[in-house]
N, C-alpha and C positions, 0 to 999 in steps of 0.2 A: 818579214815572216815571224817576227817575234810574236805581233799580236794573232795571227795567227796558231801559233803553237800555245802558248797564254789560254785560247780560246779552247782548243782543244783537249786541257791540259787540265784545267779546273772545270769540271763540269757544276751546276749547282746545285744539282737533288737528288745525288746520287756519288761513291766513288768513281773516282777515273778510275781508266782500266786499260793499261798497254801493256802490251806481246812483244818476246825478243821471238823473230821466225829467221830462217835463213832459205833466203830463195833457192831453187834446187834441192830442199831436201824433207823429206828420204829420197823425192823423184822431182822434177821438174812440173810434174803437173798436180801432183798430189800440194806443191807450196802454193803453186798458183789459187787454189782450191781454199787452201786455208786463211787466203790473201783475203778470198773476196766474202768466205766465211766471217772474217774478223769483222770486216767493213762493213756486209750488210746487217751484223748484230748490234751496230754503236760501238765496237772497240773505239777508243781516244785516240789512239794511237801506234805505230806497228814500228817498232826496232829493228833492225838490219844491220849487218856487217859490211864495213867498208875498211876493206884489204886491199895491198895489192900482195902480200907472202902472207902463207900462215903461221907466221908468227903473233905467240901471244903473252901478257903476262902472267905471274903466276894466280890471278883471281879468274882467271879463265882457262875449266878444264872438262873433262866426261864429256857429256854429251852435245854441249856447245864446241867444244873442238870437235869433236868426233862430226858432228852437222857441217862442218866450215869443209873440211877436211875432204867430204863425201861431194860434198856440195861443185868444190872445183872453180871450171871456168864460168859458172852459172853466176858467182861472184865480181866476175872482172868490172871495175867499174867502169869502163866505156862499153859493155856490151849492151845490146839492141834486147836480151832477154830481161838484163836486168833493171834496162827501163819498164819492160813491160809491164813484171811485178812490181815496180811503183806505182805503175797507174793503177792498179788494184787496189791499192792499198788506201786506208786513210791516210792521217798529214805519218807523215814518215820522217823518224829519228835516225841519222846514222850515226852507231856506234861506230868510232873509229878507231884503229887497229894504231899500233905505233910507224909498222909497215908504209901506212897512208899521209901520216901525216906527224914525221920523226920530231919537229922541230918548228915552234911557230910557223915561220916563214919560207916552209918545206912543206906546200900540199903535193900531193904525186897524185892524187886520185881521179885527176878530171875535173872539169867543170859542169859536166852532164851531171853525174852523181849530185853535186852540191845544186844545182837548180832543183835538183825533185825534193830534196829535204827541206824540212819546218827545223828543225834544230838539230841539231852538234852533238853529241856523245863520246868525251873519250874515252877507251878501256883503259887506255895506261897512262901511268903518270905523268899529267900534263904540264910540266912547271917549267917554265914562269906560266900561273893559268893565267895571269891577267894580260901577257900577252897573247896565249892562244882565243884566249874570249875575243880580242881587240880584231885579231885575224878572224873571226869568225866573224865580227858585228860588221866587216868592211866589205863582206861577201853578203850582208843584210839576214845572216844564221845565227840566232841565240847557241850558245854555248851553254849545255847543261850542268849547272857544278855539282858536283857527286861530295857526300859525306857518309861517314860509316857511324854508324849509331855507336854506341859506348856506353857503359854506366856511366861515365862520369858526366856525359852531356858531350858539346864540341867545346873543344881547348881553343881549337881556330875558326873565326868566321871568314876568313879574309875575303875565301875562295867565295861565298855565296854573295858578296858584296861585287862581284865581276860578273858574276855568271846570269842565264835568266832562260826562262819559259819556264820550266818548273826545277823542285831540287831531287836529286836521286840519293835515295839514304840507304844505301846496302847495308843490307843486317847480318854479315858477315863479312868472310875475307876472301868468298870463293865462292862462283855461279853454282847454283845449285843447294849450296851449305846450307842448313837452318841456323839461322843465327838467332841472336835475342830480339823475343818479341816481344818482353817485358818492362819494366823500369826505365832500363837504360835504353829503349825505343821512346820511352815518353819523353825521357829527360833532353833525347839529343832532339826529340819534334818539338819539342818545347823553344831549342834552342833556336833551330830553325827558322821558327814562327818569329820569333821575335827579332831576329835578324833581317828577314825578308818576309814580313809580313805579307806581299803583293802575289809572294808564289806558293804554289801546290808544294806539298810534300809529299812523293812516293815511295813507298817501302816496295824495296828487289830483295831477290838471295834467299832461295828455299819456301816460298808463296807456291801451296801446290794445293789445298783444297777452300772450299767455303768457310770451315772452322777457321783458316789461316788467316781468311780477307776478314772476321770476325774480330779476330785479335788484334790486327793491326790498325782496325775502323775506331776498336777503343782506347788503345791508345794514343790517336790524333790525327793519325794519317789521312791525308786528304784524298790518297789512291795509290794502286797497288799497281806490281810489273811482273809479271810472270815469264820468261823462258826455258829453263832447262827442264822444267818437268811438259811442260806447250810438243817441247822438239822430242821430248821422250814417249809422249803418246803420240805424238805423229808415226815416230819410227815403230810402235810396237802395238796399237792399237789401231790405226790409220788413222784416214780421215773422222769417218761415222764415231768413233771413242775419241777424238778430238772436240768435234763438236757436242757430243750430248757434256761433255766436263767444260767447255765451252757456255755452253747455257748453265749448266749451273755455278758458276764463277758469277755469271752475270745478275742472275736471281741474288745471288749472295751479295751483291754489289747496292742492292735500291731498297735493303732498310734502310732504318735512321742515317740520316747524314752526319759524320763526327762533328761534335761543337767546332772544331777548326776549321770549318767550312762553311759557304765560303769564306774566300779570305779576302782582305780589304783589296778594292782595285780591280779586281775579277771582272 
């Protein structure tokens, strides 16, 4: 599934463009809705929570807990509903909860769940990651390695040298937070690139309008991730105020391609 998610991941004339949704919410049919929204617009790709408690770390809070929370057994990853919102969906990333998967060699989640996924996400600190990648590559799932942008650039590549299908670069220390989308987003894309030239680089964490995907196209990002503002207009606008901000993320997506794109290997 790696080249698969790879393929998905790096589009070549335009930004990627993936959604954190959580199935069951605000309603059960209202996610289904937003599932096949996403899919029939070209979304790359659609994030999901893979729990079995909700429990979370402290970079996950507001309205993505408050969505997990609501959401319930809509979540269980052996149920028959939450395969179903898989099949709606495009290639499908599980973000994974600590709950799910405490310890390399400690999945609790099922094997249903991991057959529907193109790659691996973990929200919490996944270390040793080169063994959690190893567990994922033996299951045929790319392990996504996540870096936090910085002014100073990344201190450590270690993680992007294990991980693969693309890299996640959260621009903050909390879903939702605006973080910097200046300098120090160029310096640590910078670093990135030149680390794992073969993968996408995504900027997550406070991506809520078209000026935002603007910002982050200039300074190199190869594609952008959106959820807590996604599950924030689900709950307070619905569907129809989902979708019209839905299109235009997507318009704001197919100007100029950043110089960093594509990238070698694509």
């Amino acid at each position: 599934m790696t080249a698969a998610l790879r393929a998905a991941a790096a589009p070549r004339d335009r930004l990627g463009f993936g959604l954190y949704l959580v199935p069951g919410y605000p309603t059960w049919d209202v996610s289904l809705a937003a599932a096949e929204a996403a899919a029939a617009r070209g979304i790359d790709f659609l994030e999901f929570p893979v729990l079995t408690e909700p429990e979370f770390s402290g970079s996950t809070g507001g309205v993505v807990a408050e969505a997990i929370a609501l959401a319930g057994e809509h979540l269980d990853p052996h149920s028959p509903r939450l395969r179903d919102w898989l099949r709606r969906a495009p290639a499908a990333v599980g973000i994974v909860y600590r709950s799910a998967w405490p310890i390399p060699g400690d999945w609790r989640a099922g094997t249903s769940v991991l057959s529907a996924c193109s790659g691996l996400l973990c929200e919490h600190d996944a270390q040793p990651f080169a063994e959690y990648a190893e567990t994922a590559r033996r299951h045929g799932i790319p392990l996504v390695p996540t870096v936090r942008a910085s002014a100073e650039g990344l201190a450590d590549t270690e993680v992007l040298h294990h991980g693969d299908g693309f890299v996640y670069c959260a621009l903050s220390g909390e879903t939702g937070s605006r973080g910097d989308f200046g300098d120090g987003l160029e310096r640590t894309l910078d670093s990135v690139h030149d680390a794992r030239p073969d993968l996408p680089a995504y900027a997550a964490f406070g991506i809520r309008t078209p000026g935002d995907v603007a910002e982050i196209a200039a300074r190199g990002a190869d594609g952008f991730i959106v959820g807590s503002h996604a599950l924030a207009l689900l709950g307070t606008a619905g569907l129809d105020g989902f979708e019209g901000w839905l299109d235009d993320m997507l318009a704001a997506r197919t100007g100029p391609a950043p110089v960093s794109a594509p990238r070698a290997g694509n």
